[in-house]
BALOBA-1460 file (C-alpha; in Angstrom, 3 decimals):
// residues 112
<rec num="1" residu="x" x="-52.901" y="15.621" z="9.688"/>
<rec num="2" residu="x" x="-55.294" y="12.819" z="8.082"/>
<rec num="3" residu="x" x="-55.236" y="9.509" z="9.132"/>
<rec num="4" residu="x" x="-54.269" y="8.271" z="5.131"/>
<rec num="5" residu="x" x="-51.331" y="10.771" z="4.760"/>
<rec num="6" residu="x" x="-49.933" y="9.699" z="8.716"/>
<rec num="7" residu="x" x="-50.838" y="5.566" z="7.143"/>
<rec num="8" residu="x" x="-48.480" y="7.027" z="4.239"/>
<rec num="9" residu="x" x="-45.476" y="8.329" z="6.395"/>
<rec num="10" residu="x" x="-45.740" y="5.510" z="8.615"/>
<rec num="11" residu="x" x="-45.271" y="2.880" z="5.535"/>
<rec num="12" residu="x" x="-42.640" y="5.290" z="4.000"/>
<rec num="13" residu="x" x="-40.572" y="4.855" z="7.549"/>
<rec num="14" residu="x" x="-41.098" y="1.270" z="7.283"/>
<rec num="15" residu="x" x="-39.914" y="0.835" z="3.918"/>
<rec num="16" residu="x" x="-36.888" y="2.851" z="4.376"/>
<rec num="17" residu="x" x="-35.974" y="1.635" z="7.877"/>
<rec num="18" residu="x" x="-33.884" y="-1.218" z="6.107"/>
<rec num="19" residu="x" x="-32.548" y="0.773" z="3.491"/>
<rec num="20" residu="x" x="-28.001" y="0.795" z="4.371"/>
<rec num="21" residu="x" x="-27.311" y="4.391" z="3.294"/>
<rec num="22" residu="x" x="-23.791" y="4.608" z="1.879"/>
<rec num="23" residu="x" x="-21.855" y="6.430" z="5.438"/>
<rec num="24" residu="x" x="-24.138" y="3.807" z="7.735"/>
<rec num="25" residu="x" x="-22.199" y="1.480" z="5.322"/>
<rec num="26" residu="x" x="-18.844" y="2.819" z="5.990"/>
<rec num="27" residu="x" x="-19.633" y="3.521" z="9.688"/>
<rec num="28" residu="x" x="-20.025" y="-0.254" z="10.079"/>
<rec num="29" residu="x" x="-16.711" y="-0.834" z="8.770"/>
<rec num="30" residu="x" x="-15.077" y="1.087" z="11.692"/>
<rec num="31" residu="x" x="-12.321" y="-1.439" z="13.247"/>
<rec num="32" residu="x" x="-12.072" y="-3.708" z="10.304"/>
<rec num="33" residu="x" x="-10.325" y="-4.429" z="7.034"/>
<rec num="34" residu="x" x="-11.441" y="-2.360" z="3.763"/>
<rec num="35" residu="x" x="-9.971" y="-2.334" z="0.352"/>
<rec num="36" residu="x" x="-9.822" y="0.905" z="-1.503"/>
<rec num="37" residu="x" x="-9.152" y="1.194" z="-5.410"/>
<rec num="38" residu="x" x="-8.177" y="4.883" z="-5.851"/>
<rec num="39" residu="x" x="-7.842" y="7.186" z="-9.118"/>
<rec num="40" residu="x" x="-4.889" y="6.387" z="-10.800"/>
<rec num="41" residu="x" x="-4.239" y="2.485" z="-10.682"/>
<rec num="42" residu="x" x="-3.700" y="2.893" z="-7.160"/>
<rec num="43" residu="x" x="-5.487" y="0.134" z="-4.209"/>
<rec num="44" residu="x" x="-4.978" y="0.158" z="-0.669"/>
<rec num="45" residu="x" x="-6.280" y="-2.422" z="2.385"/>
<rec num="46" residu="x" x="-6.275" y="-1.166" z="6.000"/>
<rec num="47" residu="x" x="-8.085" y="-0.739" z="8.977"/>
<rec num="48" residu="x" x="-10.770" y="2.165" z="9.150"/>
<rec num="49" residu="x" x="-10.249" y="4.319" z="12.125"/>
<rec num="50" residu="x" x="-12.623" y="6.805" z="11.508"/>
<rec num="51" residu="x" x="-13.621" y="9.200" z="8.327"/>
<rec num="52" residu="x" x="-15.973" y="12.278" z="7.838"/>
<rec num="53" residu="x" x="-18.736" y="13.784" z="6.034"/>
<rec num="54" residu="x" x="-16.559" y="13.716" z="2.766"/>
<rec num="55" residu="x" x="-15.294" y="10.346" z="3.159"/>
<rec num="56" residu="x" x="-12.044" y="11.583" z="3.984"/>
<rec num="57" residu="x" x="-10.579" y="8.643" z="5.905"/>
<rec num="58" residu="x" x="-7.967" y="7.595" z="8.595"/>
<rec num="59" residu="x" x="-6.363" y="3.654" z="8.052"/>
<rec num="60" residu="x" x="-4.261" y="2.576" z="9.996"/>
<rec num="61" residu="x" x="-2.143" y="-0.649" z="8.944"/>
<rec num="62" residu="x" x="-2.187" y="-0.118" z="5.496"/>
<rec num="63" residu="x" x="-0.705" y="-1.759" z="2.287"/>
<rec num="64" residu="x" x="-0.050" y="0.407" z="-0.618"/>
<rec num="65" residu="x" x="-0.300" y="-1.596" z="-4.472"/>
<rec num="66" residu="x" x="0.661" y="-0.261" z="-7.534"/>
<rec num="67" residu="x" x="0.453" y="-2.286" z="-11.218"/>
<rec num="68" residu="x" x="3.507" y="-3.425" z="-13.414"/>
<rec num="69" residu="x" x="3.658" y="-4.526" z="-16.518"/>
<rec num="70" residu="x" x="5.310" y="-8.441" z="-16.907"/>
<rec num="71" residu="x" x="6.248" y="-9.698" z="-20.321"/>
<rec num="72" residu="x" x="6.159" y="-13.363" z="-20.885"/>
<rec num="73" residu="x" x="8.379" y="-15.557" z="-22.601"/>
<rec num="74" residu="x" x="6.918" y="-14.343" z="-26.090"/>
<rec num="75" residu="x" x="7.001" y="-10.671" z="-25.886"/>
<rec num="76" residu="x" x="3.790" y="-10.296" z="-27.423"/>
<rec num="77" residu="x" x="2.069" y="-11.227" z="-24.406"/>
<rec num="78" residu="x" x="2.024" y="-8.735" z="-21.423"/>
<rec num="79" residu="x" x="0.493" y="-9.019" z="-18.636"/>
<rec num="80" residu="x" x="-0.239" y="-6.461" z="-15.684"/>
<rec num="81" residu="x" x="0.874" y="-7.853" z="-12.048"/>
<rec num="82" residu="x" x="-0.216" y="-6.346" z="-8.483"/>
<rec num="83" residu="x" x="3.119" y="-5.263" z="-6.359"/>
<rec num="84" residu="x" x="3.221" y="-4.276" z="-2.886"/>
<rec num="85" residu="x" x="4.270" y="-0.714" z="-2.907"/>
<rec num="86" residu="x" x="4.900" y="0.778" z="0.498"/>
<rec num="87" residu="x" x="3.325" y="-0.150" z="3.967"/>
<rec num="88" residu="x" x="2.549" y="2.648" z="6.316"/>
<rec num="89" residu="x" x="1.375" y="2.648" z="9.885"/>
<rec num="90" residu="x" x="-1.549" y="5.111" z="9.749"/>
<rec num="91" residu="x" x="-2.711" y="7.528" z="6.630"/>
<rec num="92" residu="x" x="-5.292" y="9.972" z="5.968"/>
<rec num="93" residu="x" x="-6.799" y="9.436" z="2.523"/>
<rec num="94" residu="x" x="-8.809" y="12.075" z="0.934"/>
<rec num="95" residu="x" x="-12.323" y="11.219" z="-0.022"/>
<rec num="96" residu="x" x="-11.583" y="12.572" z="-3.520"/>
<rec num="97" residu="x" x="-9.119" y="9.972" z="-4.612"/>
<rec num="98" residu="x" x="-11.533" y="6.733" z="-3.847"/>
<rec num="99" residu="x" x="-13.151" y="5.559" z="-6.859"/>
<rec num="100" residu="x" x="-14.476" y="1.994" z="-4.588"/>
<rec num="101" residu="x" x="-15.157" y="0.981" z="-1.618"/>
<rec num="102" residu="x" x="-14.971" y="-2.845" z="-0.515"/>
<rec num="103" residu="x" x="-15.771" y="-3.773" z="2.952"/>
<rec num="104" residu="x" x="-13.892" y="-6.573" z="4.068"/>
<rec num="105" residu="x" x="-12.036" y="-7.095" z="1.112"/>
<rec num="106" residu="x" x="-8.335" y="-7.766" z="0.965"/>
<rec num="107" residu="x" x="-5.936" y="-8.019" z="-1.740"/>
<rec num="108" residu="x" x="-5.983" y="-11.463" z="-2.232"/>
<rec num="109" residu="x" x="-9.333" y="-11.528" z="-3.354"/>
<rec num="110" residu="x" x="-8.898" y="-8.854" z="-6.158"/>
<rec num="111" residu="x" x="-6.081" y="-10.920" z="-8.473"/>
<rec num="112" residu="x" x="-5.539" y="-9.487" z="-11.917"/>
């Protein structure tokens, strides 16, 4: 091999070293909080025990939300409120159904 095109992988190795691909991402997040919006209107927060290749995941502590719809006083104004839906002690969501991703994030921080 020539000493320009080993220079070239060598800087090509440095420049991606720092680059966070997307399951090095979620592999950090092993042990703590995430919040998931799913398809559908759905979110969830729990704890990432592990996932998989497809980003098929196990939570455990999690908190199901849902949306409903809250008129005010003047019924021309409605407004869409987040509602606890269901807890569960441990789940295994299918990769399929995530639409994002939010390490860290809880409820709370997400207010409609």
């Amino acid at each position: 091999m020539s000493e320009s095109i080993m220079n070239q992988s060598q800087n090509t190795l440095r420049t991606t070293h720092s680059t966070l691909l997307p399951l090095a991402l979620i592999d950090k997040c092993i042990g703590n909080r995430i919040y998931i919006i799913l398809r559908g209107d759905r979110e969830i927060s729990g704890t990432l025990r592990g996932f998989d290749e497809y980003v098929n995941m196990v939570l455990d502590e999690v908190e199901e939300y849902g949306y409903t719809i809250v008129m005010n006083e003047s019924a021309s104004n409605k407004k869409l409120k987040r509602v606890l839906v269901n807890r569960l002690d441990t789940i295994l969501l299918s990769g399929n159904n995530i639409a994002l991703l939010i390490p860290g994030g809880d409820s709370k921080s997400f207010e409609v």
